[in-house]
N, C-alpha and C positions, 0 to 999 in steps of 0.2 A: 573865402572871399579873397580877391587878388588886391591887396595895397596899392598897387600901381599899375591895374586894369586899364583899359582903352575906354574913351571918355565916351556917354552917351549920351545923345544930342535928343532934347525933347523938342516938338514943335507944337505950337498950335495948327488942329485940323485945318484943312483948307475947307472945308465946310461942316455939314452932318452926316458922318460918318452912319450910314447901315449896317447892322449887325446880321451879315448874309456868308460872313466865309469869304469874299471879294475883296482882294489890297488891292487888285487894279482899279479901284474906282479914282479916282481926280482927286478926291480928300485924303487918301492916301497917300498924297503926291511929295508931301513935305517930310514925310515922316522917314529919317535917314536908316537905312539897316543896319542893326545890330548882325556882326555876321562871324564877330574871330567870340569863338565857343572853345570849350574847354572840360573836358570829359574827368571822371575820379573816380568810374568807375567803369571797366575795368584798369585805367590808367589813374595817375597819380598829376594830376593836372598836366593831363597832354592835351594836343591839339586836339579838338573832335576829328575822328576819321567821317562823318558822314556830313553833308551840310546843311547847316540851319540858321538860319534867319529870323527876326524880331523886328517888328517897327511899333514904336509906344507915341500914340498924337494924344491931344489934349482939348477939350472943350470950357467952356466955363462951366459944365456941370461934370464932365465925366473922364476919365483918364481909358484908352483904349489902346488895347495890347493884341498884336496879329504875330502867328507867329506860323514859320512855313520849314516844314522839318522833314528831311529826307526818309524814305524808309525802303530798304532797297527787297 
């Protein structure tokens, strides 16, 4: 874990979020991306070479994590 990592911004959903595979929907809208990644293995905390993305919203009942991850 990084000490002084890049800070992650939680939102609450812009509505009820569908569990379908879809971050284009509208409730996904707030939810900021997570995008500077950091590999350990084969590297030793390097920059990730491929690119991946995260966005985590929040309801009053449920915390939702999307995540969109390169694979070449």
């Amino acid at each position: 874990m990084l000490a002084n990592g890049p800070p992650v911004e939680i939102h609450r959903a812009a509505g009820p979020i569908a569990i379908d595979g879809e971050i284009s929907d509208s409730e996904w809208n707030g939810a900021v991306p997570i995008e500077e990644w950091y590999e350990t293995q084969p590297g030793d905390n390097l920059p990730a070479s491929l690119r991946s993305a995260a966005r985590v919203a929040y309801d009053d009942e449920n915390l939702y994590v999307a995540f969109e991850l390169s694979d070449p």
